[in-house]
KEKE-3310 file (N, C-alpha, C; in steps of 0.2 Angstrom, whole numbers, plus 5000, padded with zeros to 4 digits):
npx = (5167:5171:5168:5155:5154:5152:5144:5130:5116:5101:5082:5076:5075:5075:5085:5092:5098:5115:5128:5137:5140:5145:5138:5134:5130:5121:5120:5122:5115:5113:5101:5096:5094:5093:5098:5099:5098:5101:5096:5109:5107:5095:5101:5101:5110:5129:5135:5148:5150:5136:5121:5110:5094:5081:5064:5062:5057:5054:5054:5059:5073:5075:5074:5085:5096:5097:5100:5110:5119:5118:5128:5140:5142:5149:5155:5171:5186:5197:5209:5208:5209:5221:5229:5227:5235:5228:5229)
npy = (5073:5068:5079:5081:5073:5072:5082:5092:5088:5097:5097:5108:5120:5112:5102:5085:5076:5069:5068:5054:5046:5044:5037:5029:5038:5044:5052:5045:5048:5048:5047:5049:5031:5028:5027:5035:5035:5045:5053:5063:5073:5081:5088:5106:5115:5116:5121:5127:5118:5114:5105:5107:5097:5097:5092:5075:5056:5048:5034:5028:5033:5027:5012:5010:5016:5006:4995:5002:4999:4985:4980:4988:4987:4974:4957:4956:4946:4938:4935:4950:4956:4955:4960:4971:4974:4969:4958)
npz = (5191:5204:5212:5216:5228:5244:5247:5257:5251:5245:5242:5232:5242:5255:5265:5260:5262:5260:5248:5240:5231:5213:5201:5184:5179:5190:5205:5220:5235:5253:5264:5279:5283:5269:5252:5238:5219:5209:5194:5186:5180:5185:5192:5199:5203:5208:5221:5233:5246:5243:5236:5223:5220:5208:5210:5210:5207:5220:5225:5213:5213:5225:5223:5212:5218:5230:5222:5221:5229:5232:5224:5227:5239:5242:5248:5255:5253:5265:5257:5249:5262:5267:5257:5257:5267:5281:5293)
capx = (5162:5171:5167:5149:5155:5152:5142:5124:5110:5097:5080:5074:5077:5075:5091:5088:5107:5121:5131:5141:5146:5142:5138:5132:5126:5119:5121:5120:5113:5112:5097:5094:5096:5091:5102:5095:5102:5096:5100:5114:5102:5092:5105:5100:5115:5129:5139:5156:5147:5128:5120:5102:5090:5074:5062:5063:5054:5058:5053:5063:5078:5078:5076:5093:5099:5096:5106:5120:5121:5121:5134:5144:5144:5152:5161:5179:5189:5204:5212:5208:5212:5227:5233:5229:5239:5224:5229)
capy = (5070:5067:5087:5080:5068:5075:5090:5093:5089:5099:5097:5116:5126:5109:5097:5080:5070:5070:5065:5047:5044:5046:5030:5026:5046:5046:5053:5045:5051:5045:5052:5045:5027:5025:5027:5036:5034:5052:5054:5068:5079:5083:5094:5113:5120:5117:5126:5124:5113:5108:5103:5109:5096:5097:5087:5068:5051:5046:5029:5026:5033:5022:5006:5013:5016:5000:4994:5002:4996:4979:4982:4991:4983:4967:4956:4959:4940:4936:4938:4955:4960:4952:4963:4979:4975:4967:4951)
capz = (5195:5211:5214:5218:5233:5252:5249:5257:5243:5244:5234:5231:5249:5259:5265:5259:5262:5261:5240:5242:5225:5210:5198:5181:5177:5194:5211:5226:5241:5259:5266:5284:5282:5264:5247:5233:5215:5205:5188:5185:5174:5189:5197:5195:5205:5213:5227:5237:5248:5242:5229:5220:5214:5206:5212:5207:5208:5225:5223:5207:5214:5229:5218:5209:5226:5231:5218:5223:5237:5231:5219:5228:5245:5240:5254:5254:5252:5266:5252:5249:5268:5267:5250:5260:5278:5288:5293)
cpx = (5163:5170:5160:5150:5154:5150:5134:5120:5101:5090:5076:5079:5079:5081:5087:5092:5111:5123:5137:5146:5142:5145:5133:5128:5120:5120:5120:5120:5109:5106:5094:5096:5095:5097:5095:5100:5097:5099:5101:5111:5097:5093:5103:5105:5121:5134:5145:5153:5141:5128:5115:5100:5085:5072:5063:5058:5057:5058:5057:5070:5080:5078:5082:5097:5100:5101:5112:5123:5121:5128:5140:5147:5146:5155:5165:5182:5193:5208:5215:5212:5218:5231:5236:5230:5234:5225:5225)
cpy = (5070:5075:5086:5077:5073:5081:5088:5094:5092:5099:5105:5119:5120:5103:5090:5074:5075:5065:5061:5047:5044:5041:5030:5034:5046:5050:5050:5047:5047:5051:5047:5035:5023:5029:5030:5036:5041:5054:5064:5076:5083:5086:5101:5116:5117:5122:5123:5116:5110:5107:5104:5104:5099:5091:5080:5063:5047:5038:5024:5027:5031:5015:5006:5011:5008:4996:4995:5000:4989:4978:4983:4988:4974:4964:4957:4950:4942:4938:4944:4958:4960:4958:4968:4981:4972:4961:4950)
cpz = (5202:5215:5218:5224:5238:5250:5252:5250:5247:5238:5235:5240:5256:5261:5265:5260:5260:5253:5244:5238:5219:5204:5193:5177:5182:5200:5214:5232:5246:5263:5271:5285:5276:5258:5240:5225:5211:5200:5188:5182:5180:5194:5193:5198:5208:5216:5229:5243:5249:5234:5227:5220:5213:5210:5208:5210:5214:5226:5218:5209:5222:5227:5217:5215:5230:5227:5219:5225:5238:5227:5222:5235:5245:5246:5254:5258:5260:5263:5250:5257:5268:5263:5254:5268:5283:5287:5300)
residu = (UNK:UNK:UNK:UNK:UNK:UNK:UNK:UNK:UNK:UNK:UNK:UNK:UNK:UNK:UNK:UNK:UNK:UNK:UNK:UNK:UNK:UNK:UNK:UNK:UNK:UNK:UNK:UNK:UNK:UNK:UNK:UNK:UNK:UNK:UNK:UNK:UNK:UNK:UNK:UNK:UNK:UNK:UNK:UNK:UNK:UNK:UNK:UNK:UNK:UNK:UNK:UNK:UNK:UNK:UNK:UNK:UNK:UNK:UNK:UNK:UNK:UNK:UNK:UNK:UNK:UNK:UNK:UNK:UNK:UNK:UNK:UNK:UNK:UNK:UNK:UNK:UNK:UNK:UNK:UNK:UNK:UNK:UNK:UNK:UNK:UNK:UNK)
# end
Protein backbone atom coordinates (compact mmCIF):
# COMPACT_ATOMS: atom_id res chain seq x y z
CA UNK A 1 0.00 0.00 0.00
CA UNK A 2 2.83 2.35 0.89
CA UNK A 3 3.60 2.12 -3.13
CA UNK A 4 0.45 4.50 -3.36
CA UNK A 5 2.02 7.40 -1.13
CA UNK A 6 3.55 10.51 -3.24
CA UNK A 7 2.56 9.88 -6.62
CA UNK A 8 0.45 12.46 -8.83
CA UNK A 9 -3.44 11.22 -8.97
CA UNK A 10 -4.98 11.70 -11.70
CA UNK A 11 -8.82 11.33 -12.32
CA UNK A 12 -8.85 10.02 -16.25
CA UNK A 13 -6.34 12.57 -18.30
CA UNK A 14 -6.76 15.30 -15.74
CA UNK A 15 -4.13 15.97 -12.48
CA UNK A 16 -6.27 16.02 -9.41
CA UNK A 17 -3.45 15.81 -6.14
CA UNK A 18 -0.99 14.74 -5.01
CA UNK A 19 -1.57 10.52 -2.67
CA UNK A 20 -0.75 11.31 1.29
CA UNK A 21 -1.58 8.13 2.69
CA UNK A 22 -3.47 5.46 2.50
CA UNK A 23 -6.10 4.69 5.30
CA UNK A 24 -8.83 2.35 6.06
CA UNK A 25 -9.15 0.80 1.99
CA UNK A 26 -8.71 4.41 1.07
CA UNK A 27 -6.51 6.77 -0.61
CA UNK A 28 -5.79 10.07 0.49
CA UNK A 29 -5.30 12.93 -1.57
CA UNK A 30 -4.21 16.30 -1.14
CA UNK A 31 -5.73 18.40 -3.76
CA UNK A 32 -5.15 22.07 -3.34
CA UNK A 33 -6.01 22.64 0.36
CA UNK A 34 -8.66 19.95 0.62
CA UNK A 35 -8.12 16.12 1.70
CA UNK A 36 -10.07 13.51 -0.19
CA UNK A 37 -10.55 10.05 1.39
CA UNK A 38 -11.26 7.58 -2.15
CA UNK A 39 -12.00 4.27 -1.72
CA UNK A 40 -9.00 1.81 -3.13
CA UNK A 41 -11.37 0.02 -5.72
CA UNK A 42 -11.46 3.24 -7.65
CA UNK A 43 -8.10 3.04 -8.80
CA UNK A 44 -7.98 1.94 -12.69
CA UNK A 45 -4.11 2.24 -13.00
CA UNK A 46 -1.15 2.82 -11.49
CA UNK A 47 2.24 4.09 -12.75
CA UNK A 48 5.91 4.76 -11.36
CA UNK A 49 4.71 8.02 -10.48
CA UNK A 50 0.78 8.49 -10.89
CA UNK A 51 -2.06 7.14 -10.23
CA UNK A 52 -5.66 6.52 -12.45
CA UNK A 53 -8.98 6.98 -10.89
CA UNK A 54 -12.33 6.64 -12.13
CA UNK A 55 -14.39 9.29 -11.38
CA UNK A 56 -15.74 9.40 -7.64
CA UNK A 57 -18.37 11.17 -5.29
CA UNK A 58 -16.33 14.23 -4.61
CA UNK A 59 -18.39 15.21 -1.89
CA UNK A 60 -18.34 11.78 0.04
CA UNK A 61 -14.69 11.57 -0.43
CA UNK A 62 -14.11 14.91 1.30
CA UNK A 63 -16.40 14.00 4.37
CA UNK A 64 -13.77 10.77 4.58
CA UNK A 65 -11.22 13.20 4.11
CA UNK A 66 -12.04 15.27 6.55
CA UNK A 67 -11.97 12.52 8.93
CA UNK A 68 -8.62 11.87 8.30
CA UNK A 69 -7.68 14.71 9.11
CA UNK A 70 -9.17 14.70 12.39
CA UNK A 71 -7.72 11.50 13.26
CA UNK A 72 -4.72 11.87 12.05
CA UNK A 73 -3.81 15.38 13.05
CA UNK A 74 -3.90 14.77 16.74
CA UNK A 75 -1.75 17.24 18.99
CA UNK A 76 1.51 15.81 19.90
CA UNK A 77 1.96 15.87 24.15
CA UNK A 78 5.48 17.44 25.67
CA UNK A 79 5.79 14.32 26.35
CA UNK A 80 5.82 12.90 23.02
CA UNK A 81 8.37 15.81 21.79
CA UNK A 82 10.42 15.00 24.65
CA UNK A 83 10.52 11.01 23.54
CA UNK A 84 11.62 12.02 20.05
CA UNK A 85 14.84 14.68 21.04
CA UNK A 86 12.71 18.04 21.03
CA UNK A 87 13.04 19.59 24.18
Amino acid sequence: MHDLVCKFVYIGDKEFGESVDVHKNRVIVKSGTKFYAIPLDLIVKTEKEKIILKEFDKKEAELEGKKWVKEKSKPVSLEELKKYGFE
